[in-house]
KOLGUSE-253664 format. One record per residue (C-alpha): residue number from 0; residue in one letter; x, y, z. Coordinates in Angstrom, 2 decimals. Layout:
REM KOLGUSE-253664
NUM,A,X,Y,Z;
...
***
This chain:
REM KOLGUSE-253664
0,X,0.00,0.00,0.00;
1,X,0.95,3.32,-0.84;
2,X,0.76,5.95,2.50;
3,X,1.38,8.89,1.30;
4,X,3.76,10.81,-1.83;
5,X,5.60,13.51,-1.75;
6,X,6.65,15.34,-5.39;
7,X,6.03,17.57,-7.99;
8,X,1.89,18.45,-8.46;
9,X,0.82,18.42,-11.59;
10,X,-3.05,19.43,-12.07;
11,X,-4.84,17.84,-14.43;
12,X,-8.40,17.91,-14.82;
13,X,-10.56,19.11,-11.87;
14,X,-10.71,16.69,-8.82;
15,X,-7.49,14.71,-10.49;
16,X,-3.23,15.71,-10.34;
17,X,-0.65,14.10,-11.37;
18,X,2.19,13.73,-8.38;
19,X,6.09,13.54,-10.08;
20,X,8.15,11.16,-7.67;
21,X,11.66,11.08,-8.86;
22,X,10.47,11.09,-12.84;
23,X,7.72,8.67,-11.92;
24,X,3.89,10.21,-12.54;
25,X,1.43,8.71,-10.27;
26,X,-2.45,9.80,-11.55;
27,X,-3.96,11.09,-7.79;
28,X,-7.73,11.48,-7.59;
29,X,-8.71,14.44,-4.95;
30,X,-11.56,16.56,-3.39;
31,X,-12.23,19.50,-5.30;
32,X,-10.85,21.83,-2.88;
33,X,-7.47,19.81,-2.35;
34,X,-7.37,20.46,-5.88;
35,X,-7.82,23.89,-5.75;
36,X,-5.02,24.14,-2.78;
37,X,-2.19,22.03,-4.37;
38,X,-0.32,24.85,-7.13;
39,X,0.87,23.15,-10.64;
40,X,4.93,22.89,-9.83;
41,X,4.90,23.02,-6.53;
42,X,5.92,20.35,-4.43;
43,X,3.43,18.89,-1.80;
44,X,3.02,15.55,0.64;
45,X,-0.05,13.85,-0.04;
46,X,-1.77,11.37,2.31;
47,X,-3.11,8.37,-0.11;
48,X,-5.84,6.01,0.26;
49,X,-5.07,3.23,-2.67;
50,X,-8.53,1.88,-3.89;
51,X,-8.17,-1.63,-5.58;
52,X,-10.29,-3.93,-7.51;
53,X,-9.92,-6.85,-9.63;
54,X,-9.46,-4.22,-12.58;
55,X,-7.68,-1.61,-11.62;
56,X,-6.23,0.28,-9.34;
57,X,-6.70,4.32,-7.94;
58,X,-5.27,6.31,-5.59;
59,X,-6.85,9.25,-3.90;
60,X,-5.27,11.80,-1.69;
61,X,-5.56,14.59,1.10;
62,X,-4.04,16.87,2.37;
63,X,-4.28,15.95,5.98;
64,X,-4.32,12.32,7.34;
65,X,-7.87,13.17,9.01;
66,X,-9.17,13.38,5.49;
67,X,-8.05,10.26,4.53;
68,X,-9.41,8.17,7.39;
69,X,-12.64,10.55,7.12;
70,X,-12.43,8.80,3.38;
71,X,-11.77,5.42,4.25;
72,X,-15.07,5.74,6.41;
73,X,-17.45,7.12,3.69;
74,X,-16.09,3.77,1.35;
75,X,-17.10,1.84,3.75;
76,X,-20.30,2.71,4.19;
77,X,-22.93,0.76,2.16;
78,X,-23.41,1.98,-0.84;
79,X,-21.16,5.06,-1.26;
80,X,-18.31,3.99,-3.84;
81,X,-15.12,6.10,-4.02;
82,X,-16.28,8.78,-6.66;
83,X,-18.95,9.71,-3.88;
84,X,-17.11,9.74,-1.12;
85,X,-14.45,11.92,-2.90;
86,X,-17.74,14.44,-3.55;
87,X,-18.50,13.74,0.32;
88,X,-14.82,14.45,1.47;
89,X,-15.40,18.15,-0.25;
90,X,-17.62,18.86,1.84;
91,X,-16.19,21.14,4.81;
92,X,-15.83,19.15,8.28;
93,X,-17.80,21.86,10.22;
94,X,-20.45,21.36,8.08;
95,X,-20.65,17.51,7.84;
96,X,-20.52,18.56,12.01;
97,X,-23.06,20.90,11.85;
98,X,-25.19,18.16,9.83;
99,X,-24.75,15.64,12.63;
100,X,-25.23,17.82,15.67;
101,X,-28.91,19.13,14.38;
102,X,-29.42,15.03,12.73;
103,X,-30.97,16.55,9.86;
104,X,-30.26,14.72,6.77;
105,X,-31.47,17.34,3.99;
106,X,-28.17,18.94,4.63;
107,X,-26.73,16.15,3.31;
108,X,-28.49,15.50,0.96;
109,X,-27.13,18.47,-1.38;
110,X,-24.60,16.54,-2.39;
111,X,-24.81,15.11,-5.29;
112,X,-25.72,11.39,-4.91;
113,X,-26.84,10.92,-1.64;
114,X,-30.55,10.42,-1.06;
115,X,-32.78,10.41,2.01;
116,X,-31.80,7.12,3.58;
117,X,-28.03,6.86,2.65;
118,X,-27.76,10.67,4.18;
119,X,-29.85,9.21,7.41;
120,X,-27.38,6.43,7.32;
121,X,-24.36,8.43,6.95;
122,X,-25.67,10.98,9.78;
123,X,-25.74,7.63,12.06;
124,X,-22.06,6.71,11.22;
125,X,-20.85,10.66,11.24;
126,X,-22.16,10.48,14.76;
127,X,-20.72,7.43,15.92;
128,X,-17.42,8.87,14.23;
129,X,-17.15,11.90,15.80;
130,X,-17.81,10.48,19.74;
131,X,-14.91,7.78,19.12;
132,X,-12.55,9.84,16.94;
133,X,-13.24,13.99,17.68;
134,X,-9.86,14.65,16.54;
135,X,-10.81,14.39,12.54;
136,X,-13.60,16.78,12.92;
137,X,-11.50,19.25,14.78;
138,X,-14.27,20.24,16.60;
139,X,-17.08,18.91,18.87;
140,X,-20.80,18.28,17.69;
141,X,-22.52,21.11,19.85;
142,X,-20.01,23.69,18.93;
143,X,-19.88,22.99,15.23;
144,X,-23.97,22.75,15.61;
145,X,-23.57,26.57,17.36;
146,X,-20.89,28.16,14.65;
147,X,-21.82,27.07,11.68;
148,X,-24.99,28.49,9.86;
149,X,-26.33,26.37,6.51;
150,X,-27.99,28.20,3.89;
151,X,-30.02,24.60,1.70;
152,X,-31.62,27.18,-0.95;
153,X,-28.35,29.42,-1.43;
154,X,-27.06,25.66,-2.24;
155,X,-29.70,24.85,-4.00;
156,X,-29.58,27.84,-6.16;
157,X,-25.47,27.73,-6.77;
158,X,-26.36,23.92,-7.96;
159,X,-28.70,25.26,-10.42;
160,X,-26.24,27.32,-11.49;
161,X,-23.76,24.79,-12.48;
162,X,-21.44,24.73,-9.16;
163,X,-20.36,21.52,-7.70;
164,X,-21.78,21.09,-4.15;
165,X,-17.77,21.00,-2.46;
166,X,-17.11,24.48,-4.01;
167,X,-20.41,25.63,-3.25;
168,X,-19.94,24.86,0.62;
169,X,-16.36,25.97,0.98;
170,X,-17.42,29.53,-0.34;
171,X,-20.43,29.23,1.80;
172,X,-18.79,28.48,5.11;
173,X,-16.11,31.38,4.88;
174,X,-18.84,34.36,4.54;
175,X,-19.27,36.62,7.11;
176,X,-21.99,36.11,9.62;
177,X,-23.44,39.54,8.91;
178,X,-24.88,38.20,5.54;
179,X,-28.49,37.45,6.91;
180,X,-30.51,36.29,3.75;
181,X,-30.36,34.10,1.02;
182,X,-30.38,36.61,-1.76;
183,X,-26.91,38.40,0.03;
184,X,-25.32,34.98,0.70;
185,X,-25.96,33.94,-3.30;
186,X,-24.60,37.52,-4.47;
187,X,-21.37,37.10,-1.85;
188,X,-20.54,33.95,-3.05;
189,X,-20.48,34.11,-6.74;
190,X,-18.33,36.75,-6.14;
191,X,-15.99,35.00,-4.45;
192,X,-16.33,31.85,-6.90;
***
């Protein structure tokens, strides 16, 4: 098993690199926003998961070893393959946090690919997740539930817009507080995409 590489980042299409280890490519799939974080020529260490079955073989990375095991967990789950959770492991931690602490599954359910029961089922696991490993969350259920504010039609209406739901939460989750209804949070954040 591969742990983690450490080159040369080469960005490809979105969501995939290329990482240069001593003159050998290896093809790295990635969340959306690692994507947007690692720079084309720069050098980087990237935590792998290596997916394998009986024809062929992927690796996916992260930044962070936290986003990796958070990773591992979503493929695990019944269900979600690797392409999903790659689209789940966009989605910022506070608000998979935020998602868990108020058990309410539409705001999972923005993500493209995840219905009704699967979210209910992924809520259950979340949970369970965060009370025996708090450390990959980075933050606690109730304060992550208290912080965070979710906006489902701003989503909703960035979605019909052609945004992907990762992109559309990561711009989301870093506008100020002071932005009190949809219409300003939709007008903030394509300016910021």
């Amino acid at each position: 098993m591969i742990a983690h590489l450490k080159g040369t980042i080469h960005r490809l299409n979105p969501e995939e690199v290329t990482i240069d280890v001593n003159g050998v490519g290896y093809r790295v799939y990635v969340p959306i926003n690692v994507w947007d974080e690692l720079k084309e020529g720069s050098e980087a260490l990237v935590f792998i998961y290596t997916h394998i079955r009986e024809d062929r073989l992927d690796l996916f990375g992260f930044l962070e070893d936290s986003e990796r095991v958070l990773f591992e967990r979503f493929i695990g789950m019944n269900g979600i393959g690797p392409k999903l959770a790659l689209e789940l492991s966009a989605v910022p931690k506070s608000l998979l946090m935020q998602a868990v602490g108020s058990q309410e599954p539409k705001l999972l359910t923005t993500v493209k690919g995840i219905g009704k029961k699967t979210a209910e089922k992924l809520l259950l696991d979340l949970k369970s997740l965060a009370e025996s490993q708090p450390e990959i969350f980075g933050t606690s259920v109730s304060s992550a539930t208290k912080n965070s504010t979710f906006d489902n039609d701003a989503v909703e209406a960035l979605k019909t817009l052609g945004y992907d739901t990762g992109t559309i939460m990561n711009v989301l989750k870093d506008l100020s507080e002071d932005l009190t209804t949809t219409e300003e949070r939709i007008t903030a954040a394509l300016r910021s995409l």
